[in-house]
C-alpha atoms as one frame of an Amber mdcrd trajectory, in Angstrom:
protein
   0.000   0.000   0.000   1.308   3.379  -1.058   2.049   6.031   1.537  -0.400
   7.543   2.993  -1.037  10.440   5.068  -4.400  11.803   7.235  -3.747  15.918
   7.627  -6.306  17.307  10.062  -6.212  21.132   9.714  -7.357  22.755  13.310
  -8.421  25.909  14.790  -9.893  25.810  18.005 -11.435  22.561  17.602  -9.931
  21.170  20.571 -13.474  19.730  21.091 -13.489  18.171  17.877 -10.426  16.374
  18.128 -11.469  14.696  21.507 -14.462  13.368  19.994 -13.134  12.361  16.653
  -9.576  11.467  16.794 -10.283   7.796  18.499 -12.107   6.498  15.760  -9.656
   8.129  13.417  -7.113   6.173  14.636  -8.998   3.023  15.811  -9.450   2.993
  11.759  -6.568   4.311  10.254  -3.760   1.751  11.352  -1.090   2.061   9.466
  -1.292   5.449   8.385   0.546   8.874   9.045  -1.896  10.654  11.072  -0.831
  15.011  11.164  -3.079  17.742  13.072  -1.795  21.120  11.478  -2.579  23.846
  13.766  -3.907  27.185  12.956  -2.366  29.564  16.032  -5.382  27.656  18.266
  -6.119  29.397  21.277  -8.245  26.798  23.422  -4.721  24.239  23.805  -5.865
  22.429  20.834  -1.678  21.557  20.988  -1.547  20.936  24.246  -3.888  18.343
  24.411  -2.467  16.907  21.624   1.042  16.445  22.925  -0.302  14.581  26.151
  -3.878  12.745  25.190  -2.586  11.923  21.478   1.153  11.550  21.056   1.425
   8.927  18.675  -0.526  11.812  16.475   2.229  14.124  14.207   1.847  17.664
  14.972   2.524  20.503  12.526   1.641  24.768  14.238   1.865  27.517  12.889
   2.100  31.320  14.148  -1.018  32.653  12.543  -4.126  31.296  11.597  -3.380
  30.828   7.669  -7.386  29.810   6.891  -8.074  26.684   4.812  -6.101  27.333
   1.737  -2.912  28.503   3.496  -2.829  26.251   6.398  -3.238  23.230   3.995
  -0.994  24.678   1.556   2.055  24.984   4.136   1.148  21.648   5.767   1.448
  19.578   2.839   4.622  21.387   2.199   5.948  19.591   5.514   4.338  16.013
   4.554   6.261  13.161   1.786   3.426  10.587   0.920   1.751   9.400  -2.140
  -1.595  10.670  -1.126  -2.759  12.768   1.062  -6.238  12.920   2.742  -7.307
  16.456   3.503  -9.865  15.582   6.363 -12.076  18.226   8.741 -11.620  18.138
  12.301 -15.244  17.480  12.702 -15.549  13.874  10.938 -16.042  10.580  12.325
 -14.380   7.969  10.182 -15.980   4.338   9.388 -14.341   0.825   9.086 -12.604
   0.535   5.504 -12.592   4.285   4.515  -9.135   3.891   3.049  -8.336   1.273
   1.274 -11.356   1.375  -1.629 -10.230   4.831  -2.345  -6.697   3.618  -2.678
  -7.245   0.902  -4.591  -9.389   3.514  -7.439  -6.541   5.724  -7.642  -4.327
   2.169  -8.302  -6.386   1.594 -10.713  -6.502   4.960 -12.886  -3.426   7.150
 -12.974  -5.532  10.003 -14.440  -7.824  10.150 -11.164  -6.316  13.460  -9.150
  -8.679  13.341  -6.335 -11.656  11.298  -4.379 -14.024  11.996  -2.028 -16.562
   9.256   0.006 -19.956   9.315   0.757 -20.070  12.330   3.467 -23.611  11.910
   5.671 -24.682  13.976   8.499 -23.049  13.512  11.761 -26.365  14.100  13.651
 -29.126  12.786  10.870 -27.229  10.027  10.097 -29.342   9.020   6.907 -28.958
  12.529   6.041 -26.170  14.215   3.258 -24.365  16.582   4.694 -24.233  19.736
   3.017 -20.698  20.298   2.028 -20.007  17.660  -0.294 -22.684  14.728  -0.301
 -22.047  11.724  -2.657 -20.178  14.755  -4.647 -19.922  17.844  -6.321 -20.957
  19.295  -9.599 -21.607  23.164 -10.743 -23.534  24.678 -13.150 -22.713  26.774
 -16.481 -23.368  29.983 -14.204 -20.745  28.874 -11.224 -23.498  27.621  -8.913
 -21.811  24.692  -6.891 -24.161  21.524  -5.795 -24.226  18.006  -4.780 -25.598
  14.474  -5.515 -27.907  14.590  -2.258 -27.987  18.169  -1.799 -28.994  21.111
  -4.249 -28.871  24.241  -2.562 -30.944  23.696   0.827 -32.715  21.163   0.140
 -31.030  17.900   1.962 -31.939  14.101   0.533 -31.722  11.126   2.591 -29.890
   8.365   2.009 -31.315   5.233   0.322 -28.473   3.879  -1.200 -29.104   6.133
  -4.254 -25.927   7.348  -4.978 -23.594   4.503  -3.452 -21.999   3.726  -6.977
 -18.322   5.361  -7.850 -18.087   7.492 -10.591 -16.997  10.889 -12.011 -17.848
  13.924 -10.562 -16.984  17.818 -10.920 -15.487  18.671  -7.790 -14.756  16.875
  -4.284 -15.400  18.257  -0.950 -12.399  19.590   1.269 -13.968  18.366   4.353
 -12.921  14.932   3.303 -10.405  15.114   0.159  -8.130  12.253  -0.898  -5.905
  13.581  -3.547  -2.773  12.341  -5.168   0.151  14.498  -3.321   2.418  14.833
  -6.509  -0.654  16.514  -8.226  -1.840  18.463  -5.417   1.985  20.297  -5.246
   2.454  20.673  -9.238  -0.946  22.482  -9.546   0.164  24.730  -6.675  -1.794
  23.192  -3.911  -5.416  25.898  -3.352  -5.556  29.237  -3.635  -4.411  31.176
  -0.737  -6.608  34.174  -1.821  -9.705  31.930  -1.309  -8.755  31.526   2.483
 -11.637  29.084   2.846 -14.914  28.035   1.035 -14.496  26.617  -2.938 -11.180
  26.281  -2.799 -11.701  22.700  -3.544 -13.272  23.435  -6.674 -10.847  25.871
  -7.910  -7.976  23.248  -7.539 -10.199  20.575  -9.181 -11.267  22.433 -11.745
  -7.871  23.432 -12.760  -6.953  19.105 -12.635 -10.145  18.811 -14.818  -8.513
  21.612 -17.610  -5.441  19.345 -17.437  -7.573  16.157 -18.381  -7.447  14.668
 -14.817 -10.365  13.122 -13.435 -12.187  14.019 -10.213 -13.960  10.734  -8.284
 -16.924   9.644  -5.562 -16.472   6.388  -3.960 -19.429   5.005  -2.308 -17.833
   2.123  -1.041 -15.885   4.763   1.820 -18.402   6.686   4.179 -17.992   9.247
   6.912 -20.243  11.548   8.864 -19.419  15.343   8.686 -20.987  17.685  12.059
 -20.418  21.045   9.171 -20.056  24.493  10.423 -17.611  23.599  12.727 -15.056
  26.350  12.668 -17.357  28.705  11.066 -20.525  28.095  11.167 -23.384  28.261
   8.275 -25.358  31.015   9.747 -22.304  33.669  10.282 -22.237  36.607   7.824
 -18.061  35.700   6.981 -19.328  32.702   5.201 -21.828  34.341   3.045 -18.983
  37.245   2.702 -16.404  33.972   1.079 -19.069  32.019  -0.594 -20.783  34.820
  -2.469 -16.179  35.984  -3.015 -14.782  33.132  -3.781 -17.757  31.347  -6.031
 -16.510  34.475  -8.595 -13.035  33.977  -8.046 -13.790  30.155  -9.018 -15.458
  31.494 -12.461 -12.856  34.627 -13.483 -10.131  31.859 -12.664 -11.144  28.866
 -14.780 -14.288  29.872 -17.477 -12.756  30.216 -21.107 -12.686  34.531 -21.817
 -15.793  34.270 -24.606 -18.077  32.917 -21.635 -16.471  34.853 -18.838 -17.309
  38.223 -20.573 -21.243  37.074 -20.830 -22.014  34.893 -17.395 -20.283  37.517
 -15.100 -23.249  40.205 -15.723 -25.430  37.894 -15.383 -23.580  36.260 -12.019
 -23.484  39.980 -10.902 -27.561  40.596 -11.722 -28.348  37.156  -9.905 -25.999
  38.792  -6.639 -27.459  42.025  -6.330 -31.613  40.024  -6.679 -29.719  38.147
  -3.223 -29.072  41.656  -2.278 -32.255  43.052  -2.474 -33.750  39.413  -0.981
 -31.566  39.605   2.644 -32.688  43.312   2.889 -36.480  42.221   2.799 -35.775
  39.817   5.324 -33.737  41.869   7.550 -30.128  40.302   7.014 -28.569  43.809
   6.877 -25.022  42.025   7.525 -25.886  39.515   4.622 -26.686  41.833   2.437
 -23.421  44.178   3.336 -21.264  40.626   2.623 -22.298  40.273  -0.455 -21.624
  44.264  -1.453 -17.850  43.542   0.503 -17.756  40.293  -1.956 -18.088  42.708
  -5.108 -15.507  45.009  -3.535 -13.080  43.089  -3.273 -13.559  41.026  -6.806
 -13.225  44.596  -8.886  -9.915  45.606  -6.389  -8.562  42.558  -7.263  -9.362
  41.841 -10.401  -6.393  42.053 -12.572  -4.295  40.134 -10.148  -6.940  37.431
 -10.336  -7.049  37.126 -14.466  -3.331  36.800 -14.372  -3.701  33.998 -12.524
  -5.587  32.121 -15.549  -3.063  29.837 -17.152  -3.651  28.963 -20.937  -5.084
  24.766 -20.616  -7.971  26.732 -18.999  -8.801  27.780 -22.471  -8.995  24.116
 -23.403 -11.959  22.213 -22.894  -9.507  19.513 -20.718 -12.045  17.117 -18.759
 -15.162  19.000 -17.942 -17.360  15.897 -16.840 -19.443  17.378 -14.575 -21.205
  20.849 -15.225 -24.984  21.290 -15.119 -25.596  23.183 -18.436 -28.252  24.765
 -17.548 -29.183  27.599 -14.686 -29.746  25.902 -11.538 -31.262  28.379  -9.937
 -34.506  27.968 -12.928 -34.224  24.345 -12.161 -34.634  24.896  -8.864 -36.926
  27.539  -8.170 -39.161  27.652 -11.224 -39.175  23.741 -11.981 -39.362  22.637
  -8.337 -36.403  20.070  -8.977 -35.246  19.550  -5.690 -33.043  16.062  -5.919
 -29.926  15.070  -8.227 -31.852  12.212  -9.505 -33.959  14.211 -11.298 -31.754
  16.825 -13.172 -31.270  16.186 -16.782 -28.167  16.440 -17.783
């Protein structure tokens, strides 16, 4: 079996890492197990030295976010694969080994994810990356098992493997050579997306992004910043633009981003009827900082992304139609 090493990124998740790090262990023997820690302040390290020595501990002085503090983690870590994992996942019997053995058996696969449920509805997706990601032609990011808000439960309906778009970071297996060459995520994307920037970019490069349903794990989500703050809708509404002026081909940049920018402002004008003043403000900050930075974000574009590479995956059609004018709330029932 090839190298293999399980990087935990933390921040203040001391909690977390109590709860989760037995079974992590209990079934992951064999394997390099790293926390990375991002400048904690509740003696996350601490804790680690004395209840969990065994465990490989990486800190840094600041917190870095997602993208850095995976980014200068990695740097630290030789293995074949690494397994980008959340702090806030409980593991199952045999999550390893299937997703090994697919990556054996196609060099061209860059990255898998498992089956990710809900932590507390256990025959529930969880939100962040389901039995995995796709996106629309407009940028909008979903999931077999969850479109927008609207959660599935489990039946065994998406326990096959296949390709998909994009695979979640709370749970990321990816081949460590690849990760590196492609420059590891974004650092400007802090966290949120970044996932789907870096496999997006693989995808342009004809690399193939997988689920596996034979792995499973159970996700709590929101645990370091949780879904109702205003920051996240400040880096989703950011970095879900960065994702589009980064990787769509110039003749459909220069026509979706109006429309992307029309479809922002209507969320705009929607949190200010309801009352989310600081919502609404994000998503205004969000625009700010997209025109500041703009330039320094199109040189970023390298030319494969011109290509049409290995786009399996992209809903071509507006999702937000599907969804709110055609009432198609499950995967099962998009046409692609």
């Amino acid at each position: 079996m090839a190298p293999v090493s399980i990087v935990i990124l933390n921040f203040n998740g001391r909690h977390f890492l109590e709860k989760f790090l037995p079974s992590i262990i209990k079934h992951s023997k064999g394997y390099e197990i790293v926390v990375a820690d991002n400048n904690s302040s509740d003696g996350s390290v601490d804790f680690l030295k004395h209840s969990f020595p065994e465990v490989r501990r990486i800190t840094f002085s600041k917190n870095y976010g997602f993208s850095g503090g995976y980014n200068r983690a990695l740097d630290q870590i030789n293995s074949d694969f690494f397994v980008l994992l959340n702090s806030d996942i409980e593991v199952t019997e045999n999550w390893i080994e299937p997703v090994i053995k697919l990556f054996d058996e196609d060099e061209k696969i860059a990255a898998v994810q498992p089956k990710l449920l809900d932590f507390n509805f256990k025959d529930k997706f969880e939100y962040a990356g389901g039995a995995g990601g796709f996106i629309d032609k407009y940028g909008y990011p979903f999931c077999r098992g969850r479109i927008f808000d609207t959660i599935e439960t489990d039946i065994g309906q998406y326990d096959d493997t296949r390709e998909i778009f994009w695979a979640t970071g709370a749970c990321l297996f990816i081949r460590a050579k690849l990760f590196k060459s492609f420059g590891g995520f974004d650092d400007d994307f802090f966290a949120h997306m970044e996932e789907i920037d870096l496999c997006w970019r693989m995808k342009q490069d004809g690399y193939k992004v997988y689920h596996c349903g034979e792995s499973v794990v159970y996700h709590v989500g929101g645990g370091t910043l949780a879904y109702s703050n205003p920051r996240k809708t400040y880096l989703n509404f950011r970095n879900s633009l960065l994702v589009l002026i980064k990787n769509l081909p110039i003749q459909s940049l220069v026509w979706k981003m109006p429309l992307r920018w029309f479809v922002d402002y209507v969320a705009v004008i929607k949190f200010l009827l309801s009352g989310d003043i600081r919502d609404a403000l994000m998503v205004i900050k969000a625009h700010i900082y997209i025109w500041k930075n703009l330039l320094r974000t199109l040189k970023k574009r390298q030319s494969f992304r011109e290509t049409d590479g290995n786009l399996t995956g992209i809903y071509p059609k507006f999702l937000l139609f599907t969804y709110h004018l055609a009432r198609v709330r499950k995967f099962s029932d998009l046409n692609f």
